[in-house]
KEVOTI-842803 format. One record per residue (C-alpha): residue in one letter; chain; residue number from 1; x, y, z. Coordinates in nm, 2 decimals, padded with zeros to 4 digits. Example, Ala and Ser with C-alpha at 12.3 -4.5 7.8 and 13.67 -1.06 7.14 Angstrom:
// KEVOTI-842803
- A A 1 01.23 -00.45 00.78;
- S A 2 01.37 -00.11 00.71;
// end
This chain:
// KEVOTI-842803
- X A 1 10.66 11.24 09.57;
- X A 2 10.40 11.38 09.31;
- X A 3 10.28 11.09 09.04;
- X A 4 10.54 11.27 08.78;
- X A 5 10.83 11.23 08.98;
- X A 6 10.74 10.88 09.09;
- X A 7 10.64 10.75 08.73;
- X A 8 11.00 10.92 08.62;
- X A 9 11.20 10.73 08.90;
- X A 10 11.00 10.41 08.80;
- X A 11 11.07 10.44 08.43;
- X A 12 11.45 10.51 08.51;
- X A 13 11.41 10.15 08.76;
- X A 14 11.27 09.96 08.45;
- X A 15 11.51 10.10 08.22;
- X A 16 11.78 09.98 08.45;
- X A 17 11.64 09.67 08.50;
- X A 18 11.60 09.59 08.14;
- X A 19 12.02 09.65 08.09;
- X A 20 12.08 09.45 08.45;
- X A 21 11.82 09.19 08.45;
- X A 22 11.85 09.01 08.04;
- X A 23 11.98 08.68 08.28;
- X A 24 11.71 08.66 08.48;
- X A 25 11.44 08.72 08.18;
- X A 26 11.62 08.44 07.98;
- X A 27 11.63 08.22 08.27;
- X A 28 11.24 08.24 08.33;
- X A 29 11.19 08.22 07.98;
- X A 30 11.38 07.93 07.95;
- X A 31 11.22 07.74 08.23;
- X A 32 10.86 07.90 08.23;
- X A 33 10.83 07.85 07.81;
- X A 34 10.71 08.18 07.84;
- X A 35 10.83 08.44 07.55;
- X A 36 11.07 08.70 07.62;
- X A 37 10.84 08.99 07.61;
- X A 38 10.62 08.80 07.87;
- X A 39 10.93 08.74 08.10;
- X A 40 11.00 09.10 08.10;
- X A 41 10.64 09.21 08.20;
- X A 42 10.67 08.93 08.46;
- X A 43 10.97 09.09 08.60;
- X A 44 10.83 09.46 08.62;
- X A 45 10.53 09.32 08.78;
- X A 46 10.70 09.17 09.06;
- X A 47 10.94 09.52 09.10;
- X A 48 10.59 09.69 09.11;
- X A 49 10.47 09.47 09.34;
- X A 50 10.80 09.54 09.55;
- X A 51 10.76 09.88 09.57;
- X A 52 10.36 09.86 09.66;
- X A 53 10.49 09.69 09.99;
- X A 54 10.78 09.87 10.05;
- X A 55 10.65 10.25 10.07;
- X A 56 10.25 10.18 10.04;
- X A 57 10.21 10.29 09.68;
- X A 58 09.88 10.34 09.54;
- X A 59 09.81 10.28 09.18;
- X A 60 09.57 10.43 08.94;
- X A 61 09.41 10.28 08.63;
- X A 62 09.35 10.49 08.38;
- X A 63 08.98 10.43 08.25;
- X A 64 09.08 10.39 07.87;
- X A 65 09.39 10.21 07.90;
- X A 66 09.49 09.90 08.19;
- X A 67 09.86 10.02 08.14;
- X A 68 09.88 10.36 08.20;
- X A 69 09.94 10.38 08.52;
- X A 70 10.01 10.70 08.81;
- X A 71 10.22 10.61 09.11;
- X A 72 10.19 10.80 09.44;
- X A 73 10.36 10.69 09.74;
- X A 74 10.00 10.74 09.94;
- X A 75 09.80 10.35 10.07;
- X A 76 09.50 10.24 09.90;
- X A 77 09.26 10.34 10.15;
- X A 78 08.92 10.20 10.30;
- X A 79 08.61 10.30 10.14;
- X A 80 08.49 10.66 10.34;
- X A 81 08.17 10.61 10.37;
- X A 82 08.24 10.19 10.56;
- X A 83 08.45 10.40 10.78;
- X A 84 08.19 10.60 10.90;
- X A 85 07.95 10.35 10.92;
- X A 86 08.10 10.05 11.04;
- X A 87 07.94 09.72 11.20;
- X A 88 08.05 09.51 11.47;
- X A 89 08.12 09.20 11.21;
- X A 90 08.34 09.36 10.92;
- X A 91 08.24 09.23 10.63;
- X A 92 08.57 09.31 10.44;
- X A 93 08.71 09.05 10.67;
- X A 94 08.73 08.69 10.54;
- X A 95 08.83 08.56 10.86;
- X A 96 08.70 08.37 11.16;
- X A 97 08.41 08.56 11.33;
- X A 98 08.59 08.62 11.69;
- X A 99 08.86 08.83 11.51;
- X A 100 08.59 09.15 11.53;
- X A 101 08.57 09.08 11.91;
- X A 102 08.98 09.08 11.98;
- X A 103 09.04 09.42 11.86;
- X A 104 08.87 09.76 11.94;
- X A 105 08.91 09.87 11.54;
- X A 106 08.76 09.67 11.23;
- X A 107 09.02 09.39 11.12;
- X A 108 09.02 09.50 10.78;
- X A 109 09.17 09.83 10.93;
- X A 110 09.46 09.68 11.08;
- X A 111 09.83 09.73 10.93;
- X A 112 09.91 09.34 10.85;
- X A 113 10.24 09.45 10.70;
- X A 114 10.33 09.68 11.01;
- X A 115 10.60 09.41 11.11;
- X A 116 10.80 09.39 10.80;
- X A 117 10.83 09.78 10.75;
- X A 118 10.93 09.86 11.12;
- X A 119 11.29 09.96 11.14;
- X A 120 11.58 09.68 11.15;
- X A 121 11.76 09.64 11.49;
- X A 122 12.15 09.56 11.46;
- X A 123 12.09 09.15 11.51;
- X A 124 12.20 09.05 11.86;
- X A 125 12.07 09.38 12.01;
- X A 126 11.70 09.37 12.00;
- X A 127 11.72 09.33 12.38;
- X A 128 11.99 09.54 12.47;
- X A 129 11.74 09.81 12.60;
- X A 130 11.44 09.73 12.79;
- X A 131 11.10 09.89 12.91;
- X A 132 10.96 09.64 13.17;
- X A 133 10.64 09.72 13.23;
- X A 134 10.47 09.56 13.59;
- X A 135 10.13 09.60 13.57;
- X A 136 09.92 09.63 13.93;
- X A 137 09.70 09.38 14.02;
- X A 138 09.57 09.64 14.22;
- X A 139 09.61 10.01 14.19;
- X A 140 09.83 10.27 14.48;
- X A 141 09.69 10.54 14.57;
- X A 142 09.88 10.82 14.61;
- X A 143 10.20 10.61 14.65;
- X A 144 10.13 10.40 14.94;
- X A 145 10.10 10.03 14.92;
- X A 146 09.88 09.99 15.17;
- X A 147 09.65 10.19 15.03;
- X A 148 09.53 10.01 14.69;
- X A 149 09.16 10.05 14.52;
- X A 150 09.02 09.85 14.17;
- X A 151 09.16 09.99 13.87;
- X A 152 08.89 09.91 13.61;
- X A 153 08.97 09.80 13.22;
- X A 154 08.99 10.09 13.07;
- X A 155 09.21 10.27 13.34;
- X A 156 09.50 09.95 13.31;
- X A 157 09.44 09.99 12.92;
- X A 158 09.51 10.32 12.87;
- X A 159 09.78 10.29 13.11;
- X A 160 09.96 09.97 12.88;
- X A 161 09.90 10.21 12.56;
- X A 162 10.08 10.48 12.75;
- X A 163 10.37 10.25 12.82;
- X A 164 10.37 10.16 12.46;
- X A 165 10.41 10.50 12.36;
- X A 166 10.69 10.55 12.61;
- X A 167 10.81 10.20 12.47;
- X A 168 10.88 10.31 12.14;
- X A 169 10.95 10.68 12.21;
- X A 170 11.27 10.57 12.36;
- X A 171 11.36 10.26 12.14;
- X A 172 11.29 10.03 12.37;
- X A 173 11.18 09.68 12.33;
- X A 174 10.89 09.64 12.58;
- X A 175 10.87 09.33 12.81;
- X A 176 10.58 09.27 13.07;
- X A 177 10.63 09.10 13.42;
- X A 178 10.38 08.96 13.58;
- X A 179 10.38 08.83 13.95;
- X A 180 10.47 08.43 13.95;
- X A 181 10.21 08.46 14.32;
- X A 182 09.81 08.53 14.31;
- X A 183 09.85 08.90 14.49;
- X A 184 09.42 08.90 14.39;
- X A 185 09.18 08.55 14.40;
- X A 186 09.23 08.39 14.08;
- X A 187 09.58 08.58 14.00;
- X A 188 09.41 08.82 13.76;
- X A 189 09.23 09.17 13.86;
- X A 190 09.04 09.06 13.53;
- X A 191 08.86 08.75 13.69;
- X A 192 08.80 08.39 13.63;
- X A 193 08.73 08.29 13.30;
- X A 194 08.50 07.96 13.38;
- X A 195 08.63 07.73 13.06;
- X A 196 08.96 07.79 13.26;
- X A 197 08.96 07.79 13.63;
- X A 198 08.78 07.55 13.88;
- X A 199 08.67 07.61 14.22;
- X A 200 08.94 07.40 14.45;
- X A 201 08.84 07.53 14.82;
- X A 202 08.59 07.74 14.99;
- X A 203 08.64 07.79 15.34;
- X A 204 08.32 07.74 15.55;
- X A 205 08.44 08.04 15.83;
- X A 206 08.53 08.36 15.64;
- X A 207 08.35 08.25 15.27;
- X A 208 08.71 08.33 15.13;
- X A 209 08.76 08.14 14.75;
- X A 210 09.06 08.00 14.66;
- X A 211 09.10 07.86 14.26;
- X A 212 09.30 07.60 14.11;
- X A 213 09.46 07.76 13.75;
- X A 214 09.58 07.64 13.49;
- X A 215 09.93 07.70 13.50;
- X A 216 09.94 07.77 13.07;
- X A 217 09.64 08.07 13.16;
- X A 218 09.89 08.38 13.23;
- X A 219 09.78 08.63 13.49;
- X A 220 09.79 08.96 13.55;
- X A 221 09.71 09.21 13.24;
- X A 222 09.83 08.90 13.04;
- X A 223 09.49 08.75 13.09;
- X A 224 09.34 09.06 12.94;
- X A 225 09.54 09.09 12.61;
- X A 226 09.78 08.99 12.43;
- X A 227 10.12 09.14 12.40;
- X A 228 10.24 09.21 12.04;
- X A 229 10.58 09.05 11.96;
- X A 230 10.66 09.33 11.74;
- X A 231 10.66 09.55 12.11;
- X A 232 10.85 09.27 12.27;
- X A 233 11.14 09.24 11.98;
- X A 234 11.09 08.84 12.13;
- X A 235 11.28 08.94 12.44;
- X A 236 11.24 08.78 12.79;
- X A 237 11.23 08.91 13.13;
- X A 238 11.61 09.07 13.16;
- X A 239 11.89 08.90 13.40;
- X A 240 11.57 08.60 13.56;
- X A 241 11.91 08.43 13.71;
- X A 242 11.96 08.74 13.95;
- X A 243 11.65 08.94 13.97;
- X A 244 11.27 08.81 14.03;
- X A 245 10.98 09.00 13.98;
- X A 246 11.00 09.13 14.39;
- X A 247 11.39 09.25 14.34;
- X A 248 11.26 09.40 14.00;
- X A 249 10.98 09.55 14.20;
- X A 250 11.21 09.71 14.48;
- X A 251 11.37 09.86 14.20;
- X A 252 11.08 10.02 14.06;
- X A 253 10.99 10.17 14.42;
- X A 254 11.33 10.29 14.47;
- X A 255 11.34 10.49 14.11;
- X A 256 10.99 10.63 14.23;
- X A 257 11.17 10.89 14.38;
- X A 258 11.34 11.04 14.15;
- X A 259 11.18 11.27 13.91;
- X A 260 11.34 11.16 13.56;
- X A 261 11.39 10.82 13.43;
- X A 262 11.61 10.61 13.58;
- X A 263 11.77 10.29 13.44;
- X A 264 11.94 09.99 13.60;
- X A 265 12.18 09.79 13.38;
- X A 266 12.17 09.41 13.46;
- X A 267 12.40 09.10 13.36;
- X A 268 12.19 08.79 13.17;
- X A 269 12.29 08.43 13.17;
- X A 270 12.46 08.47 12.85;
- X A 271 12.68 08.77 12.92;
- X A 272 12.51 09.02 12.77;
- X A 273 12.41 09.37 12.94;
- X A 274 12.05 09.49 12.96;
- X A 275 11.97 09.80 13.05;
- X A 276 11.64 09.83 13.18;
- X A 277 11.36 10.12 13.27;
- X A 278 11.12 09.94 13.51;
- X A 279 10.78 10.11 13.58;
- X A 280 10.47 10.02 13.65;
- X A 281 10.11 10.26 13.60;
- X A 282 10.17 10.55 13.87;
- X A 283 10.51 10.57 13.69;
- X A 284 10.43 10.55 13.34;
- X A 285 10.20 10.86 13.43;
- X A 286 10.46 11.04 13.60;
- X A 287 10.71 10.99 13.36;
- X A 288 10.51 11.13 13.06;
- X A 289 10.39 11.39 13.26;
- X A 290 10.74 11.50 13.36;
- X A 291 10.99 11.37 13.12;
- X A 292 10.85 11.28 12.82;
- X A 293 10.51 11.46 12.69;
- X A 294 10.76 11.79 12.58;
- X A 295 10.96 11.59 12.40;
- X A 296 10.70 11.43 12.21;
- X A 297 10.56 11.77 12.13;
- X A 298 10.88 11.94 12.05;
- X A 299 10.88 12.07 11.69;
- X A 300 11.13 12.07 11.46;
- X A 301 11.26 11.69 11.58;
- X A 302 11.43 11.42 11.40;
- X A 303 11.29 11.25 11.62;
- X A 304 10.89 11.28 11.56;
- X A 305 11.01 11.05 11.24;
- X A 306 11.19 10.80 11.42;
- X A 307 10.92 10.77 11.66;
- X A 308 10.63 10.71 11.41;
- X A 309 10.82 10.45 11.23;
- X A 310 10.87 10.25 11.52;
- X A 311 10.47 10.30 11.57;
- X A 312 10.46 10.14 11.22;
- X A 313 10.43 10.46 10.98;
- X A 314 10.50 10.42 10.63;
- X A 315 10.78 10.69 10.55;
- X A 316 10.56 10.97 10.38;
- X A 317 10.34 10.92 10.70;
- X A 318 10.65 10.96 10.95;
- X A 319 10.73 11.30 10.76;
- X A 320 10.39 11.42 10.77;
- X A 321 10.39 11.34 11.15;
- X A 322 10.74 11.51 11.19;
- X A 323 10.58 11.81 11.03;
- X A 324 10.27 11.87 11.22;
- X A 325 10.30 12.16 11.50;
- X A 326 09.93 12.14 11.65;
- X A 327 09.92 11.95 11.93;
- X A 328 09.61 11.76 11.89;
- X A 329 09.70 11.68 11.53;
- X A 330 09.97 11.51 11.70;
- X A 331 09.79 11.31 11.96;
- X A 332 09.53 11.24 11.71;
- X A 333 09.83 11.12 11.45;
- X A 334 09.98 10.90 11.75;
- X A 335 09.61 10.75 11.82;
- X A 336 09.59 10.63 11.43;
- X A 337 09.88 10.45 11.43;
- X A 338 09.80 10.29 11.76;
- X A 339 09.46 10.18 11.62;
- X A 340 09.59 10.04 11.34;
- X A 341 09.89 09.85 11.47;
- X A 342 09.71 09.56 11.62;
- X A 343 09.88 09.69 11.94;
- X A 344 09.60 09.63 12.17;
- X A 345 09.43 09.25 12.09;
- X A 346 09.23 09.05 12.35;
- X A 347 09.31 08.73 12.44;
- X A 348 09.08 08.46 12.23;
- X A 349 08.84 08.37 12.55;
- X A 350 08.80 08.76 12.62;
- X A 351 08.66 08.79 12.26;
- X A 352 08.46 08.49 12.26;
- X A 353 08.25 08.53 12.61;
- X A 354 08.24 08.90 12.46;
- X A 355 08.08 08.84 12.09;
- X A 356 07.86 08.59 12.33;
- X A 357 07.78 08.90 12.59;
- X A 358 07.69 09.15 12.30;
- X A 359 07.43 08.87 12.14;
- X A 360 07.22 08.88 12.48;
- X A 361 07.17 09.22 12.40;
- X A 362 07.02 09.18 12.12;
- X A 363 07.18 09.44 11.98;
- X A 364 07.21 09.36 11.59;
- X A 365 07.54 09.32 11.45;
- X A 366 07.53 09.39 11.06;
- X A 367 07.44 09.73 11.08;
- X A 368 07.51 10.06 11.17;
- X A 369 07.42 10.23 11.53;
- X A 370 07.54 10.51 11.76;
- X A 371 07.62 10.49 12.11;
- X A 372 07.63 10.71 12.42;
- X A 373 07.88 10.66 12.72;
- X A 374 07.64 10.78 13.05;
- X A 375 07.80 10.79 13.37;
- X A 376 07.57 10.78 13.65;
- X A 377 07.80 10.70 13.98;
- X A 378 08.01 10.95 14.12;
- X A 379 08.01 11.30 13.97;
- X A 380 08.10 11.47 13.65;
- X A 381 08.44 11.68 13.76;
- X A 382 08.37 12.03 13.70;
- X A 383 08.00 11.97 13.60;
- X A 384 07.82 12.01 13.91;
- X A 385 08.03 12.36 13.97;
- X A 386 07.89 12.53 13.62;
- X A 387 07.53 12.37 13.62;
- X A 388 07.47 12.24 14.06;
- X A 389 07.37 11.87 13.91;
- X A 390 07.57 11.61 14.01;
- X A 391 07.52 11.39 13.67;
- X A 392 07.53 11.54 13.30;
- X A 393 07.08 11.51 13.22;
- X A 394 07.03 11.23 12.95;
- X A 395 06.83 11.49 12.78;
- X A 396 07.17 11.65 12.73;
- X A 397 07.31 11.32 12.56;
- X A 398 06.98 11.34 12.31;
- X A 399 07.09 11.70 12.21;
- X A 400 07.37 11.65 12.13;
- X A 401 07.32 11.35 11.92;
- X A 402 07.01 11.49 11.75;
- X A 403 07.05 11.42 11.34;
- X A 404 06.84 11.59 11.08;
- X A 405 06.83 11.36 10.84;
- X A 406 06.49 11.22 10.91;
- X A 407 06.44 10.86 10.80;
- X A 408 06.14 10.59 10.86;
- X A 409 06.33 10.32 11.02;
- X A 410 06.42 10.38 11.36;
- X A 411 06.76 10.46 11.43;
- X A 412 07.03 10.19 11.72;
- X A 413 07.13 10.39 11.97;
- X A 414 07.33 10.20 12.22;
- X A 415 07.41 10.29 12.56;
- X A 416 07.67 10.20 12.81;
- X A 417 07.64 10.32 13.15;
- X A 418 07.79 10.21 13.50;
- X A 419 07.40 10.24 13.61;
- X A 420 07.16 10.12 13.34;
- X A 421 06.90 10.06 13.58;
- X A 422 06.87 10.45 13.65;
- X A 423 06.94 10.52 13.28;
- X A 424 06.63 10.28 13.18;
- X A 425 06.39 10.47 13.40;
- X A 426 06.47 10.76 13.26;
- X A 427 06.43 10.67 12.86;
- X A 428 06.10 10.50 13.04;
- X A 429 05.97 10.87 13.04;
- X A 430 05.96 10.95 12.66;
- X A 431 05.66 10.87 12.45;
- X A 432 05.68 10.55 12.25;
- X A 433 05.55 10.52 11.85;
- X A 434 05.32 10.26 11.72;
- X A 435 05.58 10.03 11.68;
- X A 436 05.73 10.07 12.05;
- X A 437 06.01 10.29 11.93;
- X A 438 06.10 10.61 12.14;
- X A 439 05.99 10.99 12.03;
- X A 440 06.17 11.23 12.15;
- X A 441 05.95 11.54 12.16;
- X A 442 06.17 11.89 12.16;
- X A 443 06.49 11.69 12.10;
- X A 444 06.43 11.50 11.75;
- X A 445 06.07 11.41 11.66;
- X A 446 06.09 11.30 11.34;
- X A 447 06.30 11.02 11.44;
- X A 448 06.19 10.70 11.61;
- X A 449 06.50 10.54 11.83;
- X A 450 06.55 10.19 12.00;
- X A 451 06.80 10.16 12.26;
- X A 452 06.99 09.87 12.37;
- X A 453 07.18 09.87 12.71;
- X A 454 07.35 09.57 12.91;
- X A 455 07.28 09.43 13.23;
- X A 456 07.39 09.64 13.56;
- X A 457 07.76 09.61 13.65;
- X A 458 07.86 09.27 13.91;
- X A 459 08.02 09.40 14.22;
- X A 460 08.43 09.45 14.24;
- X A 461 08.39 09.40 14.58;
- X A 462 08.68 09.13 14.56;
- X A 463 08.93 09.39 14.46;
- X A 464 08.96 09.48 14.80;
- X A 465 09.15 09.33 15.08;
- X A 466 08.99 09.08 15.27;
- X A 467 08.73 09.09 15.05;
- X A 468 08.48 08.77 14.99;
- X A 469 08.35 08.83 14.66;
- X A 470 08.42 08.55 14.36;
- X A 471 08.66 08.56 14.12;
- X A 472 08.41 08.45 13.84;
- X A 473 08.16 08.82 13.97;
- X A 474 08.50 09.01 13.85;
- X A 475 08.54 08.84 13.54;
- X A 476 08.14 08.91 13.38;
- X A 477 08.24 09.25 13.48;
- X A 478 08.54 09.22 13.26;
- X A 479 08.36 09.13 12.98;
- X A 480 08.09 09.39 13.05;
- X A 481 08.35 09.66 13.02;
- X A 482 08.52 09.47 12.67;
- X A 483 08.19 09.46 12.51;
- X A 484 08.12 09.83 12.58;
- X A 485 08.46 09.96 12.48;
- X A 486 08.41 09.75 12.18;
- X A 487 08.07 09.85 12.07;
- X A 488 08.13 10.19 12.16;
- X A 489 08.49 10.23 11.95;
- X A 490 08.31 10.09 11.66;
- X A 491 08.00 10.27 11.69;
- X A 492 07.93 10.54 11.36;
- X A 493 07.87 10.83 11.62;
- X A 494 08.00 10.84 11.94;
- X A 495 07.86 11.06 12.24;
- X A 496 08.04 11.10 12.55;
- X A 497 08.30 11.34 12.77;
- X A 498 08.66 11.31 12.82;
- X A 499 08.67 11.32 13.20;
- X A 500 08.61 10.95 13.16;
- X A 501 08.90 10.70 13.12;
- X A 502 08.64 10.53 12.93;
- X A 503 08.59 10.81 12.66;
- X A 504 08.96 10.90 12.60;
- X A 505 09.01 10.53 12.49;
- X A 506 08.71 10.46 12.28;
- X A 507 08.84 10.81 12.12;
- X A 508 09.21 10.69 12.05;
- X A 509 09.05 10.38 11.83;
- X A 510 08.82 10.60 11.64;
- X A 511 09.10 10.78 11.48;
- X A 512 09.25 10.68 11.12;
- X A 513 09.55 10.86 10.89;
- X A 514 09.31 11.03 10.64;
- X A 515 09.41 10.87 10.28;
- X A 516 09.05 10.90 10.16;
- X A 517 09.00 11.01 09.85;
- X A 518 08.85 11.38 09.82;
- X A 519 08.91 11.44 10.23;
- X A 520 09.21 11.59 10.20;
- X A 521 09.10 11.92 10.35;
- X A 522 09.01 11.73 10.64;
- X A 523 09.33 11.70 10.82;
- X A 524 09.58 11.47 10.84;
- X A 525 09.38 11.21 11.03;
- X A 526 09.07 11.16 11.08;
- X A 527 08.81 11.06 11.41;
- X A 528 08.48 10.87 11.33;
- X A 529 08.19 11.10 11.39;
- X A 530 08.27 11.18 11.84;
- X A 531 08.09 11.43 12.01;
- X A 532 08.13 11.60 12.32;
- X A 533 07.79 11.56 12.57;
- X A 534 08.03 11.84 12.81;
- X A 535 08.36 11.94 12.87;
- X A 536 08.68 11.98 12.69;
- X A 537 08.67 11.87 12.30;
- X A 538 08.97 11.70 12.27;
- X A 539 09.10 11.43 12.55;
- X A 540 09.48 11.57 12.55;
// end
């Protein structure tokens, strides 16, 4: 809609209004004292209002007159330059501190009306069709259940955002069942929060840990986050009087088989039918890989427009996402509404032993910095092939972060690693300034840098069977990983590679619709300043 059309259609809505609405205007005049005139401004006002919130107008003032106004059906957007250079506390958001720590995108950046605009399901219905996602406590390997390894945060995250998209893809409302039985110490892969769980036995012979949990702290990937109602519609767990979770989870291994999708329709209590699609991680994956990731590509496709309102897009944004053909466009449209629909939120003690991690680091949280993702165990898939090293150099990180706009204060570089003891001994080799911050001679010299990095990783020895490890080890490796994700996703540049679960989802929540002002040649979303250390440019 161009700001001629809309002004038309809103001058033929007040013209209207004024024949229609005489009743209402001498009702609140009559009961406000206010004059006519005034009752009639009050009532475009509140139809202006109306339509701000209904398709995410923006309005322009006209510098030489307060009433002269241009309406394009396009959001008021965030100021460009505090999206490039954001902090870890917001300061656009009035609220209470922990907030910044729950999500893995600024507050201020999150779709507080998403709820309202989604589409209306026939009352009744909302749990007619189901997505019940089973997350693993621990992860199969190659489809055997004996065979079972530590999936770390990231990997279950990106998996749940995975599900989501399948989730709302299909229509479905999406319900998560969690085992009722601690299959891992403590009943979470995600640890022991202390403020939570006590210590009720330690046996003496095999150093084993048993914990004594409170029964209102959920378990699972419910300890983790919390699961938007908006995703859940407010449905349950389908047909609990005939199927618990290890019938539910016989027929998740049974539809393993199959290629496709297959659905099972149960009877509830109340008579009503659900029909259900149960998966868990391996199947999530297989389904997208095999039945789904076409579809979501597939160009022209009513569709696309369905599926981004569902993900919370305002209608001009759905047909802008129906439009685009690229396909990173489209994974990179799909991340920005992901990011900004609250979709992924830690549970309150997640985000307060987090805020409490990232303040032993030291690292400050009012202004801007970088950050680097370096992975030191393991090797680089595909790396060691092209160049013979096993790890990507740290020198190679410096490159490909080097600026040129040379500046006298010393510029945050953060650095997450699953090794920071090996990445501090090599930083330990570069020349320090007068004031102990690093120059880095041949890379960027006319920049002095400080970098902050955590504490090495706490074992996930527990993950294992048999294992002996405690719960509460498991946990401050939790919060380890949260903190990273977090200061890395809100970090103004980003350096990393994509052959890291890690990467792929800081990269989802750097991503934004582009509304800004003057960036329209910039493409239809954009992705806070990321850069590629090796590899492929764009995660897929």
């Amino acid at each position: 809609m161009t700001g001629m059309s809309a002004m038309t259609s809103m001058t033929a809505l007040t013209s209207t209004t004024a024949m229609t609405a005489t009743p209402i205007i001498a009702a609140i005049s009559k009961h406000t004292g206010l004059p006519r005139k005034a009752a009639y401004v009050v009532v475009i006002v509140i139809i202006v209002a109306f339509l701000i919130w209904r398709e995410g107008y923006r309005i322009h003032v006209n510098s030489s007159t307060l009433f002269n106004f241009n309406l394009q059906d396009i959001p008021v957007p965030t100021n460009g330059d505090e999206y490039n250079k954001p902090h870890l506390l917001d300061e656009a958001w009035p609220g209470h501190e922990n907030v910044n720590f729950e999500t893995l995108v600024q507050p201020s950046e999150i779709d507080l009306l998403l709820q309202r605009r989604l589409p209306a399901i026939e009352e009744g219905h909302e749990c007619d069709d189901i997505l019940l996602y089973m997350p693993n406590q621990l992860q199969v390997v190659d489809g055997d259940d004996d065979n079972v390894r530590a999936n770390g945060v990231e990997g279950q995250l990106n998996s749940y955002l995975m599900a989501v998209m399948l989730a709302t893809y299909t229509s479905k409302a999406m319900v998560i069942l969690e085992s009722n039985e601690d299959l891992v110490p403590g009943g979470s892969q995600f640890g022991c929060p202390s403020n939570a769980f006590n210590e009720a036995v330690k046996s003496a012979g095999n150093k084993q840990q048993k914990f004594d949990t409170d029964e209102d702290v959920p378990k699972g990937l419910s300890r983790l986050i919390q699961h938007s109602e908006w995703l859940s519609r407010g449905c349950s767990v389908p047909c609990q009087n005939n199927h618990d979770y290890e019938k539910w989870s016989n027929v998740r291994k049974k539809n393993r088989k199959s290629k496709y999708a297959q659905h099972s329709t149960c009877r509830n209590d109340s008579g009503w039918e659900s029909r259900v699609l149960v998966v868990d991680e391996t199947d999530v994956q297989r389904l997208f890989d095999n039945n789904f990731k076409g579809k979501m590509l597939h160009r022209p496709s009513p569709t696309a427009y369905n599926w981004a309102l569902r993900l919370g897009a305002k209608k001009y944004e759905a047909q802008t996402f129906a439009d685009l053909e690229d396909e990173e466009d489209i994974w990179d449209f799909v991340s920005a509404l992901l990011a900004r629909s609250d979709v992924l939120r830690f549970q309150p003690w997640i985000a307060k032993d987090a805020r409490n991690f990232i303040r032993l680091s030291q690292l400050p949280m009012q202004v801007s910095y970088d950050a680097f993702h370096v992975r030191r165990e393991g090797s680089v898939q595909g790396y060691e092939k092209e160049t013979g090293l096993d790890v990507i150099p740290f020198q190679e990180y410096l490159k490909t972060w080097e600026r040129h706009d040379c500046s006298d204060k010393a510029r945050i570089i953060y650095i997450a690693s699953d090794n920071p003891g090996q990445i501090k001994e090599e930083i330990s080799k570069y020349p320090a300034g007068d004031e102990g911050n690093l120059i880095l001679p041949g890379v960027d010299e006319c920049h002095g840098l400080r970098f902050y990095l955590r504490e090495d990783s706490t074992s996930t020895e527990f993950m294992k069977k048999g294992s002996t490890s405690d719960c509460s080890i498991q946990y401050r490796r939790t919060i380890s990983s949260v903190a990273d994700l977090i200061i890395l996703s809100k970090s103004s540049t980003f350096i990393g590679e994509f052959g890291s679960s890690f990467a792929r989802l800081v990269r989802t929540f750097r991503a934004a619709l582009n509304d800004f002002p003057g960036r329209e040649e910039e493409g239809p979303v954009l992705v806070r300043d990321t850069r590629v250390v090796w590899g492929k440019l764009h995660p897929g």
